[in-house]
Structures are given as C-alpha cells and as structure tokens.
DSSP file (Angstrom, degrees, kcal/mol; ACC not computed):
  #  RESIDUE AA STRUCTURE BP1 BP2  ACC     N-H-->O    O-->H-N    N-H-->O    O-->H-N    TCO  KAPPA ALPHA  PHI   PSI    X-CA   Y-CA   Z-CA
    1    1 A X              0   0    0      0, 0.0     3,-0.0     0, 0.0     0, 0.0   0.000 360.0 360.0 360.0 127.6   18.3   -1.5  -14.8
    2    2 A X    >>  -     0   0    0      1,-0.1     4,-3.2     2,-0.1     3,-1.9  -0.252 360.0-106.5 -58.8 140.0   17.6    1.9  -13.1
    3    3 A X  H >> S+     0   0    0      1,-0.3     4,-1.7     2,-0.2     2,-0.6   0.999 118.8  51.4 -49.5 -60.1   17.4    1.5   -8.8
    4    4 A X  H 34 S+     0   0    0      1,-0.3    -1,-0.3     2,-0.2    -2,-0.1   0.166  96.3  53.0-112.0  47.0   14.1    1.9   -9.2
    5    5 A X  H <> S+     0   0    0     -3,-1.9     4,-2.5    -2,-0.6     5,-0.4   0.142 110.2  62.7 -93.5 -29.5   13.1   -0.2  -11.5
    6    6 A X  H <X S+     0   0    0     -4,-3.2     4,-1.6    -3,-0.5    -2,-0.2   0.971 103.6  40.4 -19.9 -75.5   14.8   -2.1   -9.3
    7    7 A X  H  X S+     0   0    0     -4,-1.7     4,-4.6     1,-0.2    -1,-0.2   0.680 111.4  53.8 -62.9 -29.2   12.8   -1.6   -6.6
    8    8 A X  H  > S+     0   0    0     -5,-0.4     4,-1.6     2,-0.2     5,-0.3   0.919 105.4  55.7 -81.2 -49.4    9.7   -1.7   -8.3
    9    9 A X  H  < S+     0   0    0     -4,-2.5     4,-0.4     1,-0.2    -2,-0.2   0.804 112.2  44.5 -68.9 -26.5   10.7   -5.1   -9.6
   10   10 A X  H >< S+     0   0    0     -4,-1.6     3,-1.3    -5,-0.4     4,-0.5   0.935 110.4  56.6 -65.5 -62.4   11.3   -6.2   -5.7
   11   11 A X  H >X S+     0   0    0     -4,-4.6     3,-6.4     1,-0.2     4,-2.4   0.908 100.7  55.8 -42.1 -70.1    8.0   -4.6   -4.7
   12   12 A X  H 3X S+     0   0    0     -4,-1.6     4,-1.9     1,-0.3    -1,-0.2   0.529 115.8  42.5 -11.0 -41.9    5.8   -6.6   -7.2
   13   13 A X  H <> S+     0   0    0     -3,-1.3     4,-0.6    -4,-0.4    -1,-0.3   0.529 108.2  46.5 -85.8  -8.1    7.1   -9.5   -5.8
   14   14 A X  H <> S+     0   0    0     -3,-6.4     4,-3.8    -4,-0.5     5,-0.2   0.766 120.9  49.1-109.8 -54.8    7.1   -8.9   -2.5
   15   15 A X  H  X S+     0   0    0     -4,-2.4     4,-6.3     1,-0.2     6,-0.2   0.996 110.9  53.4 -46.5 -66.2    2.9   -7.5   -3.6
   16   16 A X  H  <>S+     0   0    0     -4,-1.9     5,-1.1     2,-0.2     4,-0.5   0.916 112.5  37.2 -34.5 -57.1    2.3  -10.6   -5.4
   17   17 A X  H ><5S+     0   0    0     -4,-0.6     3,-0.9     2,-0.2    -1,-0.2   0.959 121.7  48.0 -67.4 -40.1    3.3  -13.1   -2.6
   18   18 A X  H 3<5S+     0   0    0     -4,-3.8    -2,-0.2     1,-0.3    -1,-0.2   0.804 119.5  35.0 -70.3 -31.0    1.7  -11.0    0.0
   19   19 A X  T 3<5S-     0   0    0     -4,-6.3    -1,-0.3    -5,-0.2    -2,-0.2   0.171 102.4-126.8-120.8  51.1   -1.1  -10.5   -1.6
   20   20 A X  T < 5S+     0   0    0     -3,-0.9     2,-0.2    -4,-0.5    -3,-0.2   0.809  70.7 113.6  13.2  73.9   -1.6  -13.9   -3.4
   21   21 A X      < -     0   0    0     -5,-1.1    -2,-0.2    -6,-0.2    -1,-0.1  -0.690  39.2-177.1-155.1 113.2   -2.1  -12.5   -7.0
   22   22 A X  S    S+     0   0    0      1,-0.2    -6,-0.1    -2,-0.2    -5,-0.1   0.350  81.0  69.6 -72.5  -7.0    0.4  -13.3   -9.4
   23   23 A X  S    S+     0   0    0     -7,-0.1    -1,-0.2     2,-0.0    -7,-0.1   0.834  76.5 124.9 -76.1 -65.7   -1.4  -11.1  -12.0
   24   24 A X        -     0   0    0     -8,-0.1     2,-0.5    -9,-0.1    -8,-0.1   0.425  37.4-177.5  -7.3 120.6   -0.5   -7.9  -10.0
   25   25 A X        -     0   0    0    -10,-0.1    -1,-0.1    -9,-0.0     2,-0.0  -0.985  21.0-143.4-154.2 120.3    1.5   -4.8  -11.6
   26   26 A X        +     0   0    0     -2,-0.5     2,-0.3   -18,-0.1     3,-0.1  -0.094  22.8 179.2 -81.6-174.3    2.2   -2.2   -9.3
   27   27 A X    >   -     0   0    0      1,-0.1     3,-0.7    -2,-0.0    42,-0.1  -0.788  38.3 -98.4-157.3 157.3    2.0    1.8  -10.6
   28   28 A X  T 3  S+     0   0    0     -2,-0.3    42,-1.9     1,-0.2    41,-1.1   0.864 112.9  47.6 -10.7 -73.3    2.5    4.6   -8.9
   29   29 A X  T 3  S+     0   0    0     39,-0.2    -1,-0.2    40,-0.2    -3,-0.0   0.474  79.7 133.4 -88.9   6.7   -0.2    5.7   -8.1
   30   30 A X    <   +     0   0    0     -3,-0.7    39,-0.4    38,-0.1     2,-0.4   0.398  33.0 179.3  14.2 126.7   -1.2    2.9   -7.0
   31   31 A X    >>  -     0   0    0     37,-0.2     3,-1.7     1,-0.1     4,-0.9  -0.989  48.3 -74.7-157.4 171.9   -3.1    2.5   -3.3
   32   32 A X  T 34 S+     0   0    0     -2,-0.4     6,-0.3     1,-0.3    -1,-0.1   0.619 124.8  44.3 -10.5 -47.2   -4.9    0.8   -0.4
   33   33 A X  T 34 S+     0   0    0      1,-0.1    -1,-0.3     4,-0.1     4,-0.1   0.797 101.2  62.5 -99.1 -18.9   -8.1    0.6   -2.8
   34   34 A X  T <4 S+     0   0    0     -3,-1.7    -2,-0.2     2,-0.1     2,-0.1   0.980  97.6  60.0 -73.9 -64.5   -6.7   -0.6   -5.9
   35   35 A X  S >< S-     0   0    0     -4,-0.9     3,-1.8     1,-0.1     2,-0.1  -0.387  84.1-131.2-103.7 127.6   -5.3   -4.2   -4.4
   36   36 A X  T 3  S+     0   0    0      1,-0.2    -1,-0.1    -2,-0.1     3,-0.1  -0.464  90.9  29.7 -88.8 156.2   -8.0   -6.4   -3.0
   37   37 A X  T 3  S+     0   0    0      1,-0.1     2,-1.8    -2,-0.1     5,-0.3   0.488  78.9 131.9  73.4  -8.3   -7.3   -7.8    0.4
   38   38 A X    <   +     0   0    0     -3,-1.8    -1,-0.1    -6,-0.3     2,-0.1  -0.522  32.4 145.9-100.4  99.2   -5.1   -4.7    1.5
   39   39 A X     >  -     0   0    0     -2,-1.8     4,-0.6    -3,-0.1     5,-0.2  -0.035  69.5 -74.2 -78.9-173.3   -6.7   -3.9    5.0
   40   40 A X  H  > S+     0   0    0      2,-0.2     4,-1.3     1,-0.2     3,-0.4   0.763 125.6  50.8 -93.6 -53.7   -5.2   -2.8    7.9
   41   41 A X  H  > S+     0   0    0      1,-0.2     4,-0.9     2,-0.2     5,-0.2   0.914 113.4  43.8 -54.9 -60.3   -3.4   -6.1    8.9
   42   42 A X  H  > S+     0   0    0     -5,-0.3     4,-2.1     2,-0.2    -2,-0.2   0.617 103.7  64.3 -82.8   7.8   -1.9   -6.6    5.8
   43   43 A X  H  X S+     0   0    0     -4,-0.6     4,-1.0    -3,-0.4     5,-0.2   0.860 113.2  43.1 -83.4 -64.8   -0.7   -2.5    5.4
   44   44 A X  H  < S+     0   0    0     -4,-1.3     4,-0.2     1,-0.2    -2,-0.2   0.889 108.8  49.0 -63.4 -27.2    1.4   -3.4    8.5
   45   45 A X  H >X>S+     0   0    0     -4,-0.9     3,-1.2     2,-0.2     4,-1.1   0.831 109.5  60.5 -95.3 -37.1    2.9   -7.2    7.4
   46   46 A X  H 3X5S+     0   0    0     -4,-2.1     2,-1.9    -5,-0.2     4,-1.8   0.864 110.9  46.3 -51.0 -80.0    3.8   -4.9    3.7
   47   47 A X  H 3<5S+     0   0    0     -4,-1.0    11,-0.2     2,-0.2    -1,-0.2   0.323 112.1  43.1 -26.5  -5.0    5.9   -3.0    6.4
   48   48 A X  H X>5S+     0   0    0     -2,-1.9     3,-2.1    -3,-1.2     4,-0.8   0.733 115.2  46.7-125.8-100.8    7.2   -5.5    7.9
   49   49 A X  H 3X5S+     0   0    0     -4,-1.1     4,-0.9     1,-0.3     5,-0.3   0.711 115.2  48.0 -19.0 -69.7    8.1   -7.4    4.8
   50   50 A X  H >X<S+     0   0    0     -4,-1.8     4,-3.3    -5,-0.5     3,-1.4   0.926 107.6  56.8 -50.2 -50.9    9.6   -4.2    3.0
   51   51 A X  H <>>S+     0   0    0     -3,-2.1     4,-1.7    -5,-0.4     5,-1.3   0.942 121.2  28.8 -34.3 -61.7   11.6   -3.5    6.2
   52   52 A X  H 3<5S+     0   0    0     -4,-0.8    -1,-0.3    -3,-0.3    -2,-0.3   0.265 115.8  60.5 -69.6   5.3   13.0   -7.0    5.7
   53   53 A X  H <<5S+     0   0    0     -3,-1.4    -1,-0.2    -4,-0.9    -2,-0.2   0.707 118.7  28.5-125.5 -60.8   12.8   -7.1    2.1
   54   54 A X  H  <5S-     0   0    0     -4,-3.3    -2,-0.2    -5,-0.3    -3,-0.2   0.534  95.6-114.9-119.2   0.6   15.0   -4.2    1.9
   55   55 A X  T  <5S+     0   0    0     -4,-1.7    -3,-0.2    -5,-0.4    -4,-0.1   0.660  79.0 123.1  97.7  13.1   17.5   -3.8    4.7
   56   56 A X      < -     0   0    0     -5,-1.3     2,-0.3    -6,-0.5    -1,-0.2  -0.407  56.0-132.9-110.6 173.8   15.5   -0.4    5.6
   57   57 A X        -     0   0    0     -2,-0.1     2,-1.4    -3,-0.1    -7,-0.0  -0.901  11.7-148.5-108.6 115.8   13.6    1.2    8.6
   58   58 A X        -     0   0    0     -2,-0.3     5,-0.1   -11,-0.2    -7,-0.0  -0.380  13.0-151.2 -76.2  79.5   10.2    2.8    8.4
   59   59 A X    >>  -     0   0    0     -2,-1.4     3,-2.5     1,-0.1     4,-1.4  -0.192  25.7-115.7 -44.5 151.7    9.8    5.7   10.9
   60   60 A X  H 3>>S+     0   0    0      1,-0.3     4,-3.5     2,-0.3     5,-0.5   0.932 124.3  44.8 -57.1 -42.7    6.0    6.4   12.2
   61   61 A X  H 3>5S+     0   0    0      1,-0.3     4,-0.6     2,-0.2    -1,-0.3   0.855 106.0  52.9 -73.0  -3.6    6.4    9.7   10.4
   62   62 A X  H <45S+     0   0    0     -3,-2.5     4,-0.3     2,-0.2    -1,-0.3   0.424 117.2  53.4-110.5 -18.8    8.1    8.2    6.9
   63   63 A X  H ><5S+     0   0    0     -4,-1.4     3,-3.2     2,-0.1    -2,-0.2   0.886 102.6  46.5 -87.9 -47.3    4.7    5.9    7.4
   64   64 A X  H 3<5S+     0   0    0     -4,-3.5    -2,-0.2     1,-0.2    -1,-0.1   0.943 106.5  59.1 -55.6 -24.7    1.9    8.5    7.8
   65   65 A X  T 3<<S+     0   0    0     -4,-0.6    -1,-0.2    -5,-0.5    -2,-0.1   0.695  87.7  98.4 -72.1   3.3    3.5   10.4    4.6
   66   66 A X    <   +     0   0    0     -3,-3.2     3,-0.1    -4,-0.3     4,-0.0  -0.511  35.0 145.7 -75.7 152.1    2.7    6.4    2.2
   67   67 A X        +     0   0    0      1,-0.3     2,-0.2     0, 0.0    -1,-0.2   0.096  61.2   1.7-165.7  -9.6   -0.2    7.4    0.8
   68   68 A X  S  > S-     0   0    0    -37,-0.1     4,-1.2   -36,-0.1    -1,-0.3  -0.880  85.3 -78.6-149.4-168.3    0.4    5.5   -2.5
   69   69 A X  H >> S+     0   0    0    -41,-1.1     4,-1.0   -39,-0.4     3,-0.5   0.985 125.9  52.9 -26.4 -75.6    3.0    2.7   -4.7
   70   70 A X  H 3> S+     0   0    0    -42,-1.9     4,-4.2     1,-0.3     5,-0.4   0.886 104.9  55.3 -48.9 -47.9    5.3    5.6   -5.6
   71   71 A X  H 3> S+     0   0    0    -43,-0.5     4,-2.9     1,-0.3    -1,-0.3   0.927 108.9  48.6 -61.6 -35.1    5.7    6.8   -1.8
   72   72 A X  H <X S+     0   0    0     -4,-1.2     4,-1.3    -3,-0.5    -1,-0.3   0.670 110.7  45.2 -63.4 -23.6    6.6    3.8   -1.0
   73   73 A X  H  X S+     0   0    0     -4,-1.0     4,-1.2    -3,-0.3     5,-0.2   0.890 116.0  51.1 -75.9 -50.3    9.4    3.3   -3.8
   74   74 A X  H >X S+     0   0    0     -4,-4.2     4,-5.3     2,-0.2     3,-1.3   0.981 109.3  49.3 -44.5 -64.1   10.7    6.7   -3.1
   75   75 A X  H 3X S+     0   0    0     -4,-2.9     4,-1.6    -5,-0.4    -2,-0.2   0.891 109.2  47.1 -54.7 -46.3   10.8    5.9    0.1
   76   76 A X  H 3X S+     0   0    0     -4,-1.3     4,-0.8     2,-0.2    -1,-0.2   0.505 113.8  55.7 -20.1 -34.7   12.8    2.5   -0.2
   77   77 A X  H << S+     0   0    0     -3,-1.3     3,-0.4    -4,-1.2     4,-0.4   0.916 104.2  53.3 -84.5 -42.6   15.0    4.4   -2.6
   78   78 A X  H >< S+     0   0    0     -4,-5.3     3,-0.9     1,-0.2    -2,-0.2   0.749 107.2  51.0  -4.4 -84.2   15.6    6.6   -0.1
   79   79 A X  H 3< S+     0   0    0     -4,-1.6    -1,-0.2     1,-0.2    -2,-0.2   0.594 101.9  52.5  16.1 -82.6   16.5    4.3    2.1
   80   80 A X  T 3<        0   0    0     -4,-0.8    -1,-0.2    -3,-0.4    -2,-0.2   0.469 360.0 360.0 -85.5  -8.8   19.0    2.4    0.5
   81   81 A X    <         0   0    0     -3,-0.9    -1,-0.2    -4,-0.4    -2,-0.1   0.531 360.0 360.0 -98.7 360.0   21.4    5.4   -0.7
C-alpha cells in the first residue's frame, strides 16, 4: 500500500466516524459541500481529530491553504515524512 493510500484509508475513517456515515468515500476533490453535516464546528473537531489521528500539527497558515480532500492528504503526507 502507497503512504497515501494510506492516508486516505485513515481519513475515511476518521470522515466516517466523525461524520456518522459509514457509506462515505472520500476523493480529492472532495469539500466542505460535498459531506452533509460539515459546518464550521465540525471543520475544526476534523482538525483536531487529524492532528491526533496522525501525530501531526496544523499551522493557521497550512489551514487557510485546505480548500478540499486532497489538501488535506497532501498535507498529512507532508507531515509525516
């Protein structure tokens, strides 16, 4: 398994619990409007979670560039090297 299917395979799960749909399969390109429930409150408890989820830290500025899925995986891959 590639890191990032890795990662992807982490997110899902991490999407799934958080946002209580067990159906869910992230993409790229993925966003904020695709996933029902993801407000403003739960944008920040995904941070949270991924932080802890994945041993990482999200600077303010590594948040304003998220802007989909992917940015977030990238980032996360990021991360971890």
């Amino acid at each position: 398994m590639r890191p990032a299917d890795a990662v992807y395979q982490e997110l899902t799960e991490l999407f799934r619990d958080l946002f209580m749909d067990d159906d869910l399969v992230l993409r790229p390109d993925m966003t904020a409007d695709d996933i029902k429930n993801w407000d403003s409150i739960n944008h920040i408890n995904l941070l949270v979670a991924v932080e802890s989820r994945f041993g990482i830290r999200i600077s303010t500025m590594g948040v304003e560039k998220l802007k989909c899925v992917g940015d977030l995986a990238d980032l996360i891959t990021a991360g971890r090297v």
